[in-house]
Structure formats: structure tokens, C-alpha cells
C-alpha positions in Angstrom: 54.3 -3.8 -53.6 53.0 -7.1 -52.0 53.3 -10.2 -53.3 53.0 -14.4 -52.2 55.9 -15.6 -51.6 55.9 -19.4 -52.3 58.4 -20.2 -49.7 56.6 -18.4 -47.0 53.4 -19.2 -48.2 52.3 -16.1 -47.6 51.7 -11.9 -48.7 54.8 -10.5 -48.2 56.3 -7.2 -48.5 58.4 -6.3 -51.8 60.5 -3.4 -51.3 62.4 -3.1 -54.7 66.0 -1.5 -55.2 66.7 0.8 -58.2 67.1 -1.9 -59.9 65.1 -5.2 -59.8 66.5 -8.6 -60.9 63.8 -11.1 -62.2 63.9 -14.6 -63.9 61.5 -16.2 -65.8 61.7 -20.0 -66.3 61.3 -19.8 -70.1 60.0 -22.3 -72.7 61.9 -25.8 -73.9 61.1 -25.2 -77.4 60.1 -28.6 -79.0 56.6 -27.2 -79.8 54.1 -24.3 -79.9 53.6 -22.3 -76.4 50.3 -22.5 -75.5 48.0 -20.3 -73.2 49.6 -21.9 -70.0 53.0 -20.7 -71.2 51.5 -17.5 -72.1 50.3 -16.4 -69.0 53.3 -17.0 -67.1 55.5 -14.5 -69.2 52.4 -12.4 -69.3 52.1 -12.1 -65.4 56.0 -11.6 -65.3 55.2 -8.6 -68.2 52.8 -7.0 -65.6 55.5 -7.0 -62.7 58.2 -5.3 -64.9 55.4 -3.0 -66.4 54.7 -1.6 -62.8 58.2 -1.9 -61.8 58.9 0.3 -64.2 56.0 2.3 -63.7 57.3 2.9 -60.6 60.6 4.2 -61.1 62.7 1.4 -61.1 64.8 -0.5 -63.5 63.9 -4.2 -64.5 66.6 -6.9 -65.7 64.4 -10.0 -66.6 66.1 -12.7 -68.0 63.6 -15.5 -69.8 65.9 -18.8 -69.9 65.6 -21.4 -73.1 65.9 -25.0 -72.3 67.1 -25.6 -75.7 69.1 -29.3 -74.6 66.9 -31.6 -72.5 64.8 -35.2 -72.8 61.7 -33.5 -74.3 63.5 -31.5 -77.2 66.2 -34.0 -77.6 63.2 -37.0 -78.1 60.9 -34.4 -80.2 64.1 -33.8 -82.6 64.7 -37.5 -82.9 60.8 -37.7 -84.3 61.3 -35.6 -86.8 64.7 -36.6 -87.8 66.0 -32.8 -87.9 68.9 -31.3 -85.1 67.9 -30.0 -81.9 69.3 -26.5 -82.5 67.4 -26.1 -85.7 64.2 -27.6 -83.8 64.6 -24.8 -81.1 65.2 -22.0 -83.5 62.1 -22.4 -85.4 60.4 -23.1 -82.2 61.7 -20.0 -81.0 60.8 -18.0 -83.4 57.0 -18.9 -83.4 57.2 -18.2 -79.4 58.5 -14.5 -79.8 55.9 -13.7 -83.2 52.9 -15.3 -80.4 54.1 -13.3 -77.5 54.6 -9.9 -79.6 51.1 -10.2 -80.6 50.2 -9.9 -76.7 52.4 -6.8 -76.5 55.2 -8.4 -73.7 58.1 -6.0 -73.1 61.3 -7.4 -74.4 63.2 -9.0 -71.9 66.7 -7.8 -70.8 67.9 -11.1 -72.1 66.3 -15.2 -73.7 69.7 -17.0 -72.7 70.2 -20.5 -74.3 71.2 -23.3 -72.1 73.9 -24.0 -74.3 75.1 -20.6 -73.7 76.3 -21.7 -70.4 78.0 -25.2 -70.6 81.2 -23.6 -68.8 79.7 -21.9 -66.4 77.4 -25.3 -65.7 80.5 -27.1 -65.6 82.0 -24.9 -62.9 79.1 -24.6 -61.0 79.4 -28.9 -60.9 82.8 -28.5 -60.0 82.1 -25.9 -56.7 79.5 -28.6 -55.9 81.8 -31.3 -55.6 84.3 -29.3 -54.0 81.7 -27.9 -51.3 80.8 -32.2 -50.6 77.1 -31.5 -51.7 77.6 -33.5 -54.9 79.1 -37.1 -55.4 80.2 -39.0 -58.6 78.4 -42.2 -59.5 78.5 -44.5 -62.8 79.6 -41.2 -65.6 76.9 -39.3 -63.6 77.5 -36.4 -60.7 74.6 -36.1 -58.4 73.5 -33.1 -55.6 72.7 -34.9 -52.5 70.1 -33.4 -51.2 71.0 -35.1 -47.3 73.6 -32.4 -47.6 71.2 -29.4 -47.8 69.4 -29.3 -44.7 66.7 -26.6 -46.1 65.7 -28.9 -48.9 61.8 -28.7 -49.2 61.3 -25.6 -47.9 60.5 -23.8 -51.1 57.5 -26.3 -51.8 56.6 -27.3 -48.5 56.4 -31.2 -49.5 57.1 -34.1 -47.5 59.0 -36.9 -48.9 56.7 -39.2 -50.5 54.6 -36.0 -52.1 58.5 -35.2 -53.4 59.4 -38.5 -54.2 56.2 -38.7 -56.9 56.7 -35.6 -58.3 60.1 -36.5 -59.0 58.8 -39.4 -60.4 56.3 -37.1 -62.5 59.1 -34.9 -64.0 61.9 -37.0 -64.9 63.7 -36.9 -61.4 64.0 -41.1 -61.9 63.8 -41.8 -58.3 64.3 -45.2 -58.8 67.7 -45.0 -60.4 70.3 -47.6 -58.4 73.5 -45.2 -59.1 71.7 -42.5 -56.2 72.5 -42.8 -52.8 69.2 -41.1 -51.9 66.1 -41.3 -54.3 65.7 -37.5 -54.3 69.0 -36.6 -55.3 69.3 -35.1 -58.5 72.0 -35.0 -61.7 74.2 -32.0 -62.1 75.6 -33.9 -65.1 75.0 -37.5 -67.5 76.7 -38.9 -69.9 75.0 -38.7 -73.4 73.3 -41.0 -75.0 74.8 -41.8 -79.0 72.6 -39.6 -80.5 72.9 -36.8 -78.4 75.1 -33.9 -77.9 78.0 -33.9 -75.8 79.7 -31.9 -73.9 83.8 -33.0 -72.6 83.7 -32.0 -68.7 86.5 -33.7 -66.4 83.4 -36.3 -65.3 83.6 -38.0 -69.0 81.5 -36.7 -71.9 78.1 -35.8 -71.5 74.9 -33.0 -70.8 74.0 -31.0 -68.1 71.0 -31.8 -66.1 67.8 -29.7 -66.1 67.8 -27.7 -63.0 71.6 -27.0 -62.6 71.1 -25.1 -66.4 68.8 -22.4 -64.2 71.1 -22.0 -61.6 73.8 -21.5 -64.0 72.3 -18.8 -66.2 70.4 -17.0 -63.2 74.2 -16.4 -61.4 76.3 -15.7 -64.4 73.1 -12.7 -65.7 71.9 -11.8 -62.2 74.3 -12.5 -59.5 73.8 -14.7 -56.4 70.5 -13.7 -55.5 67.3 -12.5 -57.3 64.9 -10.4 -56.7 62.0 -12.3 -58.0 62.2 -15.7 -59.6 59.3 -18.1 -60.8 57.2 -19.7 -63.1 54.6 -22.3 -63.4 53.1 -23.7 -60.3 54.6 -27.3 -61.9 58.0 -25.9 -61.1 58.0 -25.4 -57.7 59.1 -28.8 -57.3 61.6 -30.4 -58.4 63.2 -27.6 -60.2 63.1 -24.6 -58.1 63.6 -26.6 -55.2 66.9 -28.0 -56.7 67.4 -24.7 -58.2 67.9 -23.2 -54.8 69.9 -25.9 -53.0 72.7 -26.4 -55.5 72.7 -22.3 -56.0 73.0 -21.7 -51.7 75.0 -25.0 -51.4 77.9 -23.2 -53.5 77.3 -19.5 -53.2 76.4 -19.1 -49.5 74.1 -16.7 -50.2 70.0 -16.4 -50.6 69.7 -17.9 -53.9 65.8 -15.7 -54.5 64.2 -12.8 -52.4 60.4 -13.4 -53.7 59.4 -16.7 -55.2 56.6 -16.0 -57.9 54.7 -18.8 -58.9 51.6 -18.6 -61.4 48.9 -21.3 -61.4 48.1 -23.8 -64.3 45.6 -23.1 -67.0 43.9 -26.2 -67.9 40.9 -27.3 -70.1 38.0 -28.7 -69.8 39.1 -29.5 -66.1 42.3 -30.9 -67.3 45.5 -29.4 -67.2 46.7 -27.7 -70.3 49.7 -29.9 -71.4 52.0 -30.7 -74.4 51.3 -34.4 -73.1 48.2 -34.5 -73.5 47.3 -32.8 -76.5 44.2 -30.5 -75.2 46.3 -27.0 -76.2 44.9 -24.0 -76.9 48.2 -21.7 -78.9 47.7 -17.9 -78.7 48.4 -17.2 -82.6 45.3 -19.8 -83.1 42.8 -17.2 -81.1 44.6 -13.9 -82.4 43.4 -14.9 -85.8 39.6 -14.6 -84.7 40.2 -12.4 -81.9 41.9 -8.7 -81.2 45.4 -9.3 -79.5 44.4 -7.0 -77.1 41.3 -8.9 -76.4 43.4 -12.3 -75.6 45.4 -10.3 -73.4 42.3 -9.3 -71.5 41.3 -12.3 -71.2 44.3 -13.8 -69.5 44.6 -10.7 -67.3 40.8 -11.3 -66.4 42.5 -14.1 -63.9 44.2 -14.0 -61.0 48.0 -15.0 -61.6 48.3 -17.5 -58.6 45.0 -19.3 -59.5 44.4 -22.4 -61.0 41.5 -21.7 -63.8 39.7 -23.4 -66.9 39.9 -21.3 -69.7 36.5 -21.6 -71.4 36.9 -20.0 -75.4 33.5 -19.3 -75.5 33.0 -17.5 -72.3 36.5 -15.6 -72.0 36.7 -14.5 -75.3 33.3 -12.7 -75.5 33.6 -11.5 -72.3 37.4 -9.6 -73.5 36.4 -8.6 -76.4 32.9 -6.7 -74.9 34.9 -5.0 -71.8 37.9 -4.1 -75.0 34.5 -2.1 -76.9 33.6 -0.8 -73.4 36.8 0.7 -72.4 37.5 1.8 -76.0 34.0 3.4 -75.8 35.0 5.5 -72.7 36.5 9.0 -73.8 36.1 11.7 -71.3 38.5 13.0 -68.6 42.1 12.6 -68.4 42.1 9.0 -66.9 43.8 9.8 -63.3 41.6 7.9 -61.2 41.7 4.6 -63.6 45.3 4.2 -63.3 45.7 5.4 -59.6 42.8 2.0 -59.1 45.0 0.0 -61.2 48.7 0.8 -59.6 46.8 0.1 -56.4 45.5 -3.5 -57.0 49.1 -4.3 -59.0 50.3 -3.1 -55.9 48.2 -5.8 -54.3 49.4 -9.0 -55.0 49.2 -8.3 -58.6 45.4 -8.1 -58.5 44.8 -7.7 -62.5 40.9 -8.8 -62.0 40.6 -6.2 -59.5 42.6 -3.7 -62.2 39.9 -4.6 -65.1 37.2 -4.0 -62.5 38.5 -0.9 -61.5 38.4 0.8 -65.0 35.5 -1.1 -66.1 33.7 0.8 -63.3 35.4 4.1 -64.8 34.7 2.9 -68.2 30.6 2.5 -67.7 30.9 6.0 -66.1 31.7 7.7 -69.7 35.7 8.3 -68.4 38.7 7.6 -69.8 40.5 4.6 -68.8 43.6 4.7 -71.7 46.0 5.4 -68.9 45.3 2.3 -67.0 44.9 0.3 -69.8 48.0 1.2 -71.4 49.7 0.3 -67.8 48.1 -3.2 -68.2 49.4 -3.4 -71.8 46.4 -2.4 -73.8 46.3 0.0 -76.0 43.1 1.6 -76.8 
């Protein structure tokens, strides 16, 4: 299998073990996952689906934020606890993602699962000298890890604004360096809190990640992504305070999947212009919204457009439902072949499309790419 690699920002070669270690950076469940979120687990499906395919084992662990700023501000909204907040939020996410037939993952660790292991993984920071103590706080410093920005690439000031962007507070006077990132803060009244030897407080967001990716898949994985958004700050963070304490390569393969917007925007909880998978499988087939997200290229930006994308899954679903005779072989040899190729899932629908116009089966290859016909 070939795959980009974000931090060589380039095709490279995947040669996967017996068993293949992948983690998904899952939801922070204040709200509905929309199709952005959606097409991140449903790219991370495909890889187990021809992992597995394949001959070879997947262990894909899906992370829950379930304490950070956004859920901890969203619970204060509606006057209810954060936990209670996450489960129902939870809930909804894995009813919406059954409907677009996802393979369970091996595992949907909450971030409260892990406070000790956080809290150790803080305390072999500070002992390796990467992280320092300041005001109740501990921050990694990122002067201490040479290789910081190689995962995104960025130069400072692009890295300075996006931490800006996503809560990194660059401008806060207890850092030594702007860029460097908390490990740990105290907590403000009305939020949980956690004793650690630092005072009382919560974990910050990235070191959550690196914490549940070593204690479920060991010191380096296979394949670890998610949203284009996250390459920086969190998967850049992810990986220095991982390699500063383990010594080892933190990730093999860096998967990231572009951003779904609409209307030319990006599609954001912010913002407000969401479009929420159970909302489409009420009109639409399941199978048909999984088309259409397939019908995409995973590291792409795109616009999703209702009234084209829809239409257009729903007539190829007919078509390939349509197409009876023959035993399928050559659709799903053309589909393992463009997986194999960078995850190609356009080329994949093309491929049996063809087969499909041509009166032959294609229920092999669609039921690789999660469609049952």
C-alpha cells in the first residue's frame, strides 16, 4: 500500500506488519458530528477495511476529548455536567456513523480514562528537562525539541497564528517561548479537577493523545491522523512530547484528510453552516451518503454540494445495484488496486462503475468499499 505521508510530504511506501496499529483523533462531543467529522472516520474505515482485506489485523483506537474548553464552555450553556453532555453526544455520534456502516473500532477511549497515565507522561517530561513549571501551569518547551515543525512543515509566524487559531494562547506571559504548549492548568471553579503533584487542575489537549495512543498502542504507530486542522498544533505537539519522553518514533505514516466545507466555507461548529449525516439519511439511502463521501478524494479539500452529490450517489447506488452478471473478480481486483494507491476511492467507484455499465457484478467491490448491494 502507498500512502502521503504528511511529514514527508510525499507517496510513501506502507509495508504493514501482521498487525497494524492506527489512531483516529476522535470527536470532542459538545455537539452533533457533521459530514467533516464523518469523512475522517470514514477514510480511516476504508484503510482498516483493506487492511483487513489484506490479511492483516487492525487495532484502531478512535480517542474522545470528553474534558476540554469547547465541551467544558458548551456544558456551562446548558447548565447540565460535562460527562452527561458527552454521553448523549456520544451516543448520537455512534447511531450517525452505524448508519454509514464504519467497522467498530478496537477501542473509543475517554480522556478521562487516562488522567494517570497523563499525569506520568507530565512527570517524564519534566524529568527529561523538555517541560518547565510556571504559575500552577507545566509547559513543553518546544526550544527543547529540535524536530519541532517537521510534521507540518510551518515556519514560526504560520505556527504562531495557528496557535493563536486553536487555543494555543501565544500571548500568555507565564511561557518562556510563545509556542510552547500546557501539559497541565489549574482549573477554573467550575471545572473539574484533577490532584497532580503541580496543584489541582486538567490536562491540556494534545498531551490527552499522546497519553491514550502509548498506554493502547505502544510507542509508535503505524498510522496516525485526522483532519487537515490538526496537523498543527496538535499532532505537532503530539509528537514532540511523545519522542521527547519515549525516544522512539512517535508515528510511521501520518494520515491527514482534507476539510469539507460549504458553500466555499469550511464546515465548522463555529460557524454554524453544518451539514449532520442522520439529517441526509432521512431523505437519502445510508449507502448513498456513503457514496457520496467516498466519491472524494481523502486528502482533498472539497465543497460538498447536497444537490449535486446526493443525486449523483444515489444514481451510481441504482447503477451498481442494477449490475448482476458474473462473479465480480475484476471489480474488486480494480478497487484493491486504487485503495492500494493512495486510497484512491474516486478511482474505486470509477472502476466498478465502468464494470457496472457493462451488465457485471460489482457486489464484491462494493462490499470492500462498505456498500452493500
Amino acid at each position: 500500500m502507498r500512502l502521503f505521508d504528511t511529514a514527508h510530504r510525499d507517496i510513501v511506501e506502507f509495508e504493514p506488519g501482521p498487525l497494524v496499529t492506527l489512531y483516529s483523533c476522535g470527536i470532542t462531543p459538545y455537539d452533533a458530528a457533521h459530514l467533516g467529522h464523518a469523512a475522517v472516520y470514514l477514510y480511516f474505515d476504508m484503510l482498516q477495511r483493506r487492511l483487513q482485506d489484506a490479511g492483516h489485523r487492525t487495532k484502531c483506537i478512535r480517542n474522545v476529548t470528553d474534558v476540554d474548553d469547547d465541551i467544558l464552555r458548551k456544558s456551562r450553556e446548558l447548565g447540565v455536567h460535562y460527562l452527561d453532555l458527552a454521553a448523549e453526544e456520544m451516543a448520537r455520534f455512534d447511531a450517525e456513523m452505524g448508519l454509514l456502516n464504519l467497522l467498530p473500532v478496537f477501542a473509543e477511549p475517554r480522556a478521562t480514562s487516562a488522567i494517570s497515565e497523563i499525569l506520568s507522561l507530565i512527570g517524564a517530561a519534566l524529568d527529561s528537562g523538555c517541560a518547565y513549571e510556571s504559575a500552577g501551569a507545566v509547559y513543553f518547551e518546544v526550544a527543547r525539541f529540535p524536530r519541532f515543525g517537521r510534521i507540518s512543515g510551518y515556519g514560526r509566524q504560520q505556527m504562531l497564528a495557528l496557535a493563536a487559531e486553536h487555543g494555543g494562547n501565544p500571548d500568555d506571559p507565564h511561557k518562556r517561548d510563545p509556542l510552547d504548549f500546557v501539559l497541565w492548568q489549574p482549573s477554573l471553579s467550575d471545572e473539574p479537577a484533577w490532584e497532580s503533584r503541580w496543584g489541582p487542575g486538567r490536562p491540556g489537549w494534545h498531551i490527552e493523545c499522546s497519553a491514550l495512543a502509548l498506554r493502547d498502542l505502544g510507542e509508535t504507530v503505524d498510522i496516525h491522523g485526522g483532519g487537515r486542522d490538526l496537523v498543527f498544533p496538535h499532532h505537532e505537539c503530539e509528537t514532540a512530547q511523545s519522542e521527547s519522553v519515549t525516544g522512539k518514533p512517535f508515528v510511521k505514516v501520518w494520515f491527514h484528510v482534507g476539510l469539507v466545507g460549504l458553500d466555499g466555507t469550511k464546515m465548522s461548529k463555529s460557524l454554524g453552516n453544518l451539514v449532520f449525516v442522520g439529517e441526509l439519511c432521512k431523505e437519502w439511502e445510508p449507502a448513498a451518503v456513503r457514496l457520496a463521501l467516498l466519491a472524494h478524494h481523502y486528502r482533498h479539500d472539497w465543497d460538498w454540494r447536497t444537490n449535486e452529490d446526493m443525486p449523483a450517489a444515489a444514481s451510481r447506488l441504482a447503477l451498481w445495484s442494477s449490475a448482476q452478471e458474473g462473479d465480480g473478480r475484476r471489480g474488486l481486483a480494480a478497487v484493491r488496486a486504487a485503495l492500494d494507491d493512495d486510497l484512491d476511492t474516486p478511482a474505486a467507484l470509477d472502476a466498478l462503475d465502468a464494470e457496472a455499465v457493462a451488465g457485471r457484478s460489482v457486489a464484491d467491490g462494493a462490499r470492500l468499499l462498505g456498500v452493500e448491494l
